[in-house]
Backbone as CSV, one residue per row, in Angstrom:
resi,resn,N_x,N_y,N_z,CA_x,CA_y,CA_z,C_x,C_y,C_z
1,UNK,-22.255,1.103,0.615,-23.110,2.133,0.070,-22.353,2.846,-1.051
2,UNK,-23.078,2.620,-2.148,-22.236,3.294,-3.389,-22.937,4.636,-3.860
3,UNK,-22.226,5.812,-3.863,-22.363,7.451,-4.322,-23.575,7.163,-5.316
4,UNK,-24.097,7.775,-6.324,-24.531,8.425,-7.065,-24.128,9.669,-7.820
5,UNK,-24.357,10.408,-9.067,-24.208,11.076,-9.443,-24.990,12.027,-9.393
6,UNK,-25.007,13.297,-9.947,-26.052,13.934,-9.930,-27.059,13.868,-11.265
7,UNK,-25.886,13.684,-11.888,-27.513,13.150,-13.777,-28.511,12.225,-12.900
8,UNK,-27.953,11.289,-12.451,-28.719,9.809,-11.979,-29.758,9.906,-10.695
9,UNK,-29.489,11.208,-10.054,-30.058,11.925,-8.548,-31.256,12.890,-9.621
10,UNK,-30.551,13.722,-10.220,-31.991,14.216,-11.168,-32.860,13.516,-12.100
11,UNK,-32.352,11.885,-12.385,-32.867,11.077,-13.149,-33.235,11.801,-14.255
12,UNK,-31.962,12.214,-14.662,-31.295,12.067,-16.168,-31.194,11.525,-17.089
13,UNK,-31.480,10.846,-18.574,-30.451,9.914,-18.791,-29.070,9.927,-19.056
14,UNK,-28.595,8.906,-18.739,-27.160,9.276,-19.287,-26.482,9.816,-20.715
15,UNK,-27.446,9.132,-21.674,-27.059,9.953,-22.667,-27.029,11.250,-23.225
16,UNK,-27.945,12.027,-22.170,-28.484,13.109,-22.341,-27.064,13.801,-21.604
17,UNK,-26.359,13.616,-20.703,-25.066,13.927,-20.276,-24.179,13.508,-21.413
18,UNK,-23.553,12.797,-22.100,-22.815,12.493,-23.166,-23.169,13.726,-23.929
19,UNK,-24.001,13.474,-24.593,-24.548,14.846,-25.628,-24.055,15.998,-24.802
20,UNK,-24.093,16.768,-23.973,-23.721,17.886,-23.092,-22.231,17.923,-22.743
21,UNK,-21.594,16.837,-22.481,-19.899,16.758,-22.879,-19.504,16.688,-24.093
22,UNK,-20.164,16.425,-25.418,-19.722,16.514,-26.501,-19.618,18.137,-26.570
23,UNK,-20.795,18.602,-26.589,-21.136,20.086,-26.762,-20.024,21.126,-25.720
24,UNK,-19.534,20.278,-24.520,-18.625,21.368,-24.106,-17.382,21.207,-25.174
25,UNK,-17.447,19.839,-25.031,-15.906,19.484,-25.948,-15.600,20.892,-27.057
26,UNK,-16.961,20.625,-27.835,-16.620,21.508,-29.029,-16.657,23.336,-28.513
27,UNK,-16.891,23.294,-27.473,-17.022,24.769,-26.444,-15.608,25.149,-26.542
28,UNK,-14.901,23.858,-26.140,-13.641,24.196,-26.143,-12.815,24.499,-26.828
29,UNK,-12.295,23.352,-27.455,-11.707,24.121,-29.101,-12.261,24.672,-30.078
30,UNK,-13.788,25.344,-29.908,-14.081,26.171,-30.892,-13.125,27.343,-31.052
31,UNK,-12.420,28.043,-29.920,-11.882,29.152,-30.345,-10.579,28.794,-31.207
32,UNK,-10.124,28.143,-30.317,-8.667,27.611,-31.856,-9.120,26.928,-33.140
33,UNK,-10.099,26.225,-33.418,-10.110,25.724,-34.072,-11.617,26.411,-35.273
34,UNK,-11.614,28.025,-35.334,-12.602,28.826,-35.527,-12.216,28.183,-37.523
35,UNK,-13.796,28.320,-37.989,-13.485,27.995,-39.355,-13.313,26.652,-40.160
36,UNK,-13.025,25.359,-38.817,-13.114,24.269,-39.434,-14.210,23.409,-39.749
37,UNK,-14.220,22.644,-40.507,-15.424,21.781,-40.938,-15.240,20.254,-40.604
38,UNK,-15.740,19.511,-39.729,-15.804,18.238,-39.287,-17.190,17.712,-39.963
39,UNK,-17.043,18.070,-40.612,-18.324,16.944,-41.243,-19.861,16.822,-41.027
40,UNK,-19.725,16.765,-39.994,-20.793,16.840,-38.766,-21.256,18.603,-38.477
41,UNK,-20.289,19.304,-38.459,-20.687,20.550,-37.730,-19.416,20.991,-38.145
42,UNK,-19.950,22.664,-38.347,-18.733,23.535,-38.672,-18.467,24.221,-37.447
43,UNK,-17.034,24.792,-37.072,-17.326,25.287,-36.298,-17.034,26.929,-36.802
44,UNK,-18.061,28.350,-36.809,-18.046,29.248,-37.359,-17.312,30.139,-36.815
45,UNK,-16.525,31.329,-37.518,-15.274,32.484,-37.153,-16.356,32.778,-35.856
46,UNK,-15.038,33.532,-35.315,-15.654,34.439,-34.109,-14.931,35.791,-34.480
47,UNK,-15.190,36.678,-33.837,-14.539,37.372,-33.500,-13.372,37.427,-32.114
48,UNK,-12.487,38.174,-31.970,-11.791,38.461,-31.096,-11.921,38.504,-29.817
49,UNK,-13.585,39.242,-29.788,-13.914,39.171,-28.127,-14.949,37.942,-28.357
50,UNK,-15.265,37.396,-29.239,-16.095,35.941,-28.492,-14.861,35.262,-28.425
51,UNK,-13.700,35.061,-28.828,-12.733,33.943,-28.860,-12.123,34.419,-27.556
52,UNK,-11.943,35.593,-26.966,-11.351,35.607,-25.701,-12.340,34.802,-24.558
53,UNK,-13.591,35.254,-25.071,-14.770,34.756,-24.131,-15.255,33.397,-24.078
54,UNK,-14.850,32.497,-24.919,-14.931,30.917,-25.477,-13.561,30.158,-24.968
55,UNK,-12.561,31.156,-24.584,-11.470,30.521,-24.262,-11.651,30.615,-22.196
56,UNK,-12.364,31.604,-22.039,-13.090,31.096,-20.531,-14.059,30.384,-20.651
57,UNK,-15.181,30.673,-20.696,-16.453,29.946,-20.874,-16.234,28.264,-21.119
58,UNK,-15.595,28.089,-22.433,-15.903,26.578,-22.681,-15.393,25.740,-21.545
59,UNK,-13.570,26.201,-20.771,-12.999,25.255,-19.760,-14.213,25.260,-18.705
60,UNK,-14.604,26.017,-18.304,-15.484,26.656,-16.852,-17.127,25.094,-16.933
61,UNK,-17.548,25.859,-18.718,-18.609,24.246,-18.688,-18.304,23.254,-19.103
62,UNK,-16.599,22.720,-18.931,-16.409,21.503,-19.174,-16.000,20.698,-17.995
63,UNK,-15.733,21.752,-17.003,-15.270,21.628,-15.440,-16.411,21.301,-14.799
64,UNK,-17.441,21.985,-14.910,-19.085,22.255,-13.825,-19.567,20.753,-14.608
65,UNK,-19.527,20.591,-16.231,-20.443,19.056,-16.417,-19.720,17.941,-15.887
66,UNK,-18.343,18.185,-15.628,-17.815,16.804,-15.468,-17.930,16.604,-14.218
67,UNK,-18.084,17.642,-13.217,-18.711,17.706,-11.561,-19.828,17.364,-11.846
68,UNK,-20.603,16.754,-12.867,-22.129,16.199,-12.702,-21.850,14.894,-12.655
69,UNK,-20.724,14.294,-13.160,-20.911,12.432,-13.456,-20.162,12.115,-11.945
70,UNK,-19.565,12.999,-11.589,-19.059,12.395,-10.417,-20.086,11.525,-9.153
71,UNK,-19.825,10.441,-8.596,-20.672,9.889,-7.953,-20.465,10.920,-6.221
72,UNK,-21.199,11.610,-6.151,-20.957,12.255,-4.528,-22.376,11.744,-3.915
73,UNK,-23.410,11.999,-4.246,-24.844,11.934,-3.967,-24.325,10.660,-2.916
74,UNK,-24.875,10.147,-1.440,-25.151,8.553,-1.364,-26.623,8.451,-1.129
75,UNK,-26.793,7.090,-1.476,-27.828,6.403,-2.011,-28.998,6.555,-0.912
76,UNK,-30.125,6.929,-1.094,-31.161,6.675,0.289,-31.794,5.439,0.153
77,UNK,-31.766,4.581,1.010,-32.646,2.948,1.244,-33.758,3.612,2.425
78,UNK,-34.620,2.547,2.494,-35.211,2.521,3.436,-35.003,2.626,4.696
79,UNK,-34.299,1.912,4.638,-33.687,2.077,6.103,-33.368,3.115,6.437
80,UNK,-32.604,3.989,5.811,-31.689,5.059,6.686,-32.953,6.286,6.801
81,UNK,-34.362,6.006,5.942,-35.466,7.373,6.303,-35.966,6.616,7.373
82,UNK,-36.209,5.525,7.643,-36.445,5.326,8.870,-35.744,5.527,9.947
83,UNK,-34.321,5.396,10.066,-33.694,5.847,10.987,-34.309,7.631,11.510
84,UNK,-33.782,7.943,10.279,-34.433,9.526,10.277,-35.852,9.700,10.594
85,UNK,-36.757,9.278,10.679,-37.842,9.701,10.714,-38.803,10.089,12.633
86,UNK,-38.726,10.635,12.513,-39.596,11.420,13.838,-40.246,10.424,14.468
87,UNK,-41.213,9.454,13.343,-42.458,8.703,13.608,-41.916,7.406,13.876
């Protein structure tokens, strides 16, 4: 019996999780890296108290999304609601 995740338990797609780890990614080093331009996306000054507050925040939702790909969920078959079942 192999886990599941929880994207895959909320029938998610997966890419839709990728996109959401990119976005912490840049959660994260936005505060050090305030002012740079990647091409793609700038990332804009903060101030002092958003950069204290980006330097919690971003680790915290890069910790909670990556507890989403983890496989914990296990799998329900048929069988085992029948086991369970009253009837």
């Amino acid at each position: 019996m192999n886990p599941i995740s929880t994207f895959h338990k909320m029938g998610l797609p997966e890419a839709f999780g990728n996109v959401l780890l990119v976005f912490c990614l840049i959660l994260v080093i936005a505060p050090y890296a305030a002012g740079a331009d990647f091409g793609v996306f700038k990332i804009p000054a903060f101030s002092t108290y958003g950069k204290s507050r980006l330097k919690i925040a971003g680790p915290v939702f890069l910790i909670l999304l990556i507890l989403l790909f983890l496989p914990i969920w296990p799998i329900s078959t048929g069988e085992d609601i029948a086991l369970k079942s009253p009837f």
